[in-house]
C-alpha positions in Angstrom: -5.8 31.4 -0.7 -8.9 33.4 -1.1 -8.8 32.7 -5.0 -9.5 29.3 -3.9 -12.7 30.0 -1.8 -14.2 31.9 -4.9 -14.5 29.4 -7.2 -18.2 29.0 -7.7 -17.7 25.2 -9.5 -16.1 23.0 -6.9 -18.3 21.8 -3.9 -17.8 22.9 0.0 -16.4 19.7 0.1 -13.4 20.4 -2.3 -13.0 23.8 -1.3 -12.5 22.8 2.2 -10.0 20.0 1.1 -8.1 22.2 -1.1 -8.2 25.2 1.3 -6.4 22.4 3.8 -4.0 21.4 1.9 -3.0 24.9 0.6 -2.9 25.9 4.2 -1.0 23.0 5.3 2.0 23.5 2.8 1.8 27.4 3.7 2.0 26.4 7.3 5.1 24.4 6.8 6.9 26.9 4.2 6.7 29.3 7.2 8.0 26.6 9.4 11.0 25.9 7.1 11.8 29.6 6.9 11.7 30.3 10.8 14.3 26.7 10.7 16.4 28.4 8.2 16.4 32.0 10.4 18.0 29.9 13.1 20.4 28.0 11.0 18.3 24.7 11.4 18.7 23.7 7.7 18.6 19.9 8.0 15.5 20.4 9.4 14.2 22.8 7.5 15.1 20.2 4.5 13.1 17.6 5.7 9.7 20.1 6.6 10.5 21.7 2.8 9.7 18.0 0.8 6.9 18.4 2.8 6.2 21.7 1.3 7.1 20.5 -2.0 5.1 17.2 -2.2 1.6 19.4 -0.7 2.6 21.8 -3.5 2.4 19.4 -6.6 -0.8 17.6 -5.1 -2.3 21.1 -5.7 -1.1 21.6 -8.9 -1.6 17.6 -9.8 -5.4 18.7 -9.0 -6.0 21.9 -10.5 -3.9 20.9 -13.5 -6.7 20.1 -15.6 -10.8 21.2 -15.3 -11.9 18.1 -17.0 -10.0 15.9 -15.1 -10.5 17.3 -11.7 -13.6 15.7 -10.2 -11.8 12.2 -11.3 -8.4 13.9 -9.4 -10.1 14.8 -6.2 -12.2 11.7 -6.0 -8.9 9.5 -6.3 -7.2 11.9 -3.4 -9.8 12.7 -0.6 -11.0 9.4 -0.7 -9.3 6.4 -2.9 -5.8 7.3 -1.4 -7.7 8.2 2.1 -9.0 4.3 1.7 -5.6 2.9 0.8 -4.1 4.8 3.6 -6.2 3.2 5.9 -5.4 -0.1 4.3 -2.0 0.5 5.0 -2.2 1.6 8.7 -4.1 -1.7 9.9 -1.1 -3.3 7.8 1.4 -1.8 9.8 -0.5 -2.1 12.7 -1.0 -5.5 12.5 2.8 -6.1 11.9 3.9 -4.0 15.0 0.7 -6.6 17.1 2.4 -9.3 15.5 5.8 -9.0 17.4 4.6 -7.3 21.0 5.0 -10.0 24.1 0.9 -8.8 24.9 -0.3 -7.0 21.8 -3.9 -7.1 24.0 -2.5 -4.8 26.6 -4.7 -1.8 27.1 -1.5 0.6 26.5 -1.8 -0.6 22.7 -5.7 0.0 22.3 -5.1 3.4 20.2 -3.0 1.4 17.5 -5.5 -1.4 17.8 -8.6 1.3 16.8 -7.0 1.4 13.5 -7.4 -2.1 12.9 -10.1 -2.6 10.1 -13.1 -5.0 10.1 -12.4 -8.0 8.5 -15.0 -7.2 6.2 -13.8 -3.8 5.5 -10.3 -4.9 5.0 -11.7 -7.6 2.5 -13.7 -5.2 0.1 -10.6 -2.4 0.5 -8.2 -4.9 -0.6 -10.2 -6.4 -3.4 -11.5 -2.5 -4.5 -8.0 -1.4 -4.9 -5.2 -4.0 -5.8 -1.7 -3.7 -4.9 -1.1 -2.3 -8.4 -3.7 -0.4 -8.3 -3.2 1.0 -4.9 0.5 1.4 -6.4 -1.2 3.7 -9.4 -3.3 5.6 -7.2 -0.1 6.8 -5.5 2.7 7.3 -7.8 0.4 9.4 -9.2 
Protein backbone atom coordinates (compact mmCIF):
# COMPACT_ATOMS: atom_id res chain seq x y z
CA UNK A 1 0.00 0.00 0.00
CA UNK A 2 2.85 2.44 0.49
CA UNK A 3 2.99 2.95 -3.41
CA UNK A 4 -0.27 4.48 -2.92
CA UNK A 5 0.78 7.08 -0.23
CA UNK A 6 3.62 8.26 -2.56
CA UNK A 7 1.86 9.54 -5.26
CA UNK A 8 2.58 13.24 -5.19
CA UNK A 9 -0.74 14.06 -7.69
CA UNK A 10 -3.75 12.92 -5.82
CA UNK A 11 -4.93 15.01 -2.78
CA UNK A 12 -4.87 13.89 1.09
CA UNK A 13 -8.33 13.42 0.41
CA UNK A 14 -7.94 10.67 -2.35
CA UNK A 15 -5.03 9.15 -0.77
CA UNK A 16 -6.90 8.61 2.40
CA UNK A 17 -9.99 7.15 0.40
CA UNK A 18 -7.96 4.96 -1.71
CA UNK A 19 -5.63 3.94 1.18
CA UNK A 20 -9.27 2.80 2.81
CA UNK A 21 -10.41 1.00 0.40
CA UNK A 22 -7.16 -0.87 -0.35
CA UNK A 23 -7.00 -1.60 3.30
CA UNK A 24 -10.46 -2.72 3.50
CA UNK A 25 -10.23 -5.39 0.71
CA UNK A 26 -6.75 -6.49 2.31
CA UNK A 27 -8.48 -6.79 5.55
CA UNK A 28 -11.08 -9.03 4.21
CA UNK A 29 -8.70 -11.22 1.88
CA UNK A 30 -7.06 -12.00 5.25
CA UNK A 31 -10.36 -12.73 6.66
CA UNK A 32 -11.38 -15.16 3.81
CA UNK A 33 -8.05 -16.95 4.18
CA UNK A 34 -8.21 -17.50 8.11
CA UNK A 35 -12.25 -18.91 6.95
CA UNK A 36 -10.66 -21.08 4.53
CA UNK A 37 -7.83 -22.39 7.29
CA UNK A 38 -10.75 -23.62 9.24
CA UNK A 39 -12.74 -25.11 6.51
CA UNK A 40 -15.32 -22.20 6.55
CA UNK A 41 -15.58 -21.83 2.77
CA UNK A 42 -19.23 -20.71 2.40
CA UNK A 43 -18.22 -18.02 4.31
CA UNK A 44 -15.21 -17.24 3.13
CA UNK A 45 -17.19 -17.08 -0.39
CA UNK A 46 -19.42 -14.55 0.61
CA UNK A 47 -16.32 -12.15 2.48
CA UNK A 48 -14.17 -13.02 -0.97
CA UNK A 49 -17.00 -10.93 -3.48
CA UNK A 50 -16.35 -8.56 -1.04
CA UNK A 51 -12.70 -8.68 -1.78
CA UNK A 52 -13.33 -8.85 -5.30
CA UNK A 53 -15.84 -5.99 -5.81
CA UNK A 54 -13.19 -3.52 -3.40
CA UNK A 55 -10.67 -4.87 -5.79
CA UNK A 56 -12.10 -3.58 -9.19
CA UNK A 57 -13.30 -0.22 -7.56
CA UNK A 58 -9.44 0.24 -7.27
CA UNK A 59 -8.59 -0.69 -10.44
CA UNK A 60 -12.06 1.11 -12.03
CA UNK A 61 -10.15 4.28 -10.35
CA UNK A 62 -6.69 4.03 -11.20
CA UNK A 63 -7.55 2.68 -14.61
CA UNK A 64 -7.08 5.81 -16.31
CA UNK A 65 -5.01 9.34 -15.15
CA UNK A 66 -7.27 11.47 -17.18
CA UNK A 67 -10.22 10.11 -16.07
CA UNK A 68 -9.52 9.76 -12.45
CA UNK A 69 -10.50 13.07 -10.80
CA UNK A 70 -14.06 12.46 -12.83
CA UNK A 71 -13.80 8.53 -11.22
CA UNK A 72 -13.22 9.56 -7.63
CA UNK A 73 -15.64 12.46 -7.69
CA UNK A 74 -18.46 10.01 -8.87
CA UNK A 75 -17.35 7.34 -5.93
CA UNK A 76 -16.50 9.31 -2.66
CA UNK A 77 -19.27 11.48 -3.16
CA UNK A 78 -22.05 10.94 -6.09
CA UNK A 79 -22.39 7.21 -5.07
CA UNK A 80 -21.90 8.35 -1.17
CA UNK A 81 -25.10 10.79 -2.08
CA UNK A 82 -27.08 8.05 -3.72
CA UNK A 83 -26.30 5.77 -0.95
CA UNK A 84 -27.79 8.05 1.34
CA UNK A 85 -30.76 8.39 -0.98
CA UNK A 86 -31.28 4.90 -0.68
CA UNK A 87 -30.95 4.38 3.08
CA UNK A 88 -33.84 7.07 3.96
CA UNK A 89 -35.70 4.91 1.21
CA UNK A 90 -35.35 1.84 2.94
CA UNK A 91 -35.79 3.47 6.06
CA UNK A 92 -38.82 4.94 5.36
CA UNK A 93 -40.26 1.60 4.04
CA UNK A 94 -39.23 -0.39 7.22
CA UNK A 95 -41.36 3.14 9.33
CA UNK A 96 -43.94 2.54 6.99
CA UNK A 97 -44.93 -1.00 8.30
CA UNK A 98 -43.86 -0.79 12.31
CA UNK A 99 -47.22 -0.68 14.75
CA UNK A 100 -45.09 2.84 16.40
CA UNK A 101 -42.48 3.73 13.91
CA UNK A 102 -42.08 6.93 16.68
CA UNK A 103 -40.84 4.64 19.35
CA UNK A 104 -37.60 5.83 20.77
CA UNK A 105 -36.01 2.16 20.04
CA UNK A 106 -36.26 3.14 16.24
CA UNK A 107 -34.50 6.79 16.61
CA UNK A 108 -31.06 5.41 15.09
CA UNK A 109 -32.90 4.32 11.74
CA UNK A 110 -34.96 7.47 11.95
CA UNK A 111 -31.37 9.68 12.00
CA UNK A 112 -30.96 8.47 8.56
CA UNK A 113 -33.98 10.01 7.38
CA UNK A 114 -33.12 12.95 5.00
CA UNK A 115 -34.56 16.48 5.10
CA UNK A 116 -37.22 16.89 2.84
CA UNK A 117 -35.27 19.41 1.19
CA UNK A 118 -32.24 17.29 0.96
CA UNK A 119 -34.13 14.43 -0.29
CA UNK A 120 -35.73 16.78 -2.99
CA UNK A 121 -32.35 18.25 -4.55
CA UNK A 122 -30.64 14.44 -4.13
CA UNK A 123 -33.45 12.95 -6.16
CA UNK A 124 -33.66 15.58 -8.73
CA UNK A 125 -29.42 15.85 -8.89
CA UNK A 126 -29.22 12.21 -9.63
CA UNK A 127 -32.24 10.44 -11.43
CA UNK A 128 -33.13 6.90 -11.09
CA UNK A 129 -31.10 6.29 -14.32
CA UNK A 130 -28.69 8.15 -13.48
CA UNK A 131 -28.30 6.94 -10.01
CA UNK A 132 -28.54 3.42 -12.04
CA UNK A 133 -25.32 4.71 -14.24
CA UNK A 134 -23.46 5.93 -11.42
CA UNK A 135 -23.52 2.35 -10.02
CA UNK A 136 -23.32 -0.16 -12.64
CA UNK A 137 -20.42 1.50 -13.26
Amino acid sequence: MSPVGRVKHWTPEEQGTLGELLAASARSSESALHLCVYGKLWDADVISRCVVEGSLKFIYLLQSREHFKQRYQEYANDLFQIGLFKDHKRVESLLAVLPDPDAAQWQPFRDLLLTPSTLDSTNKRYGRVKRRELGSR
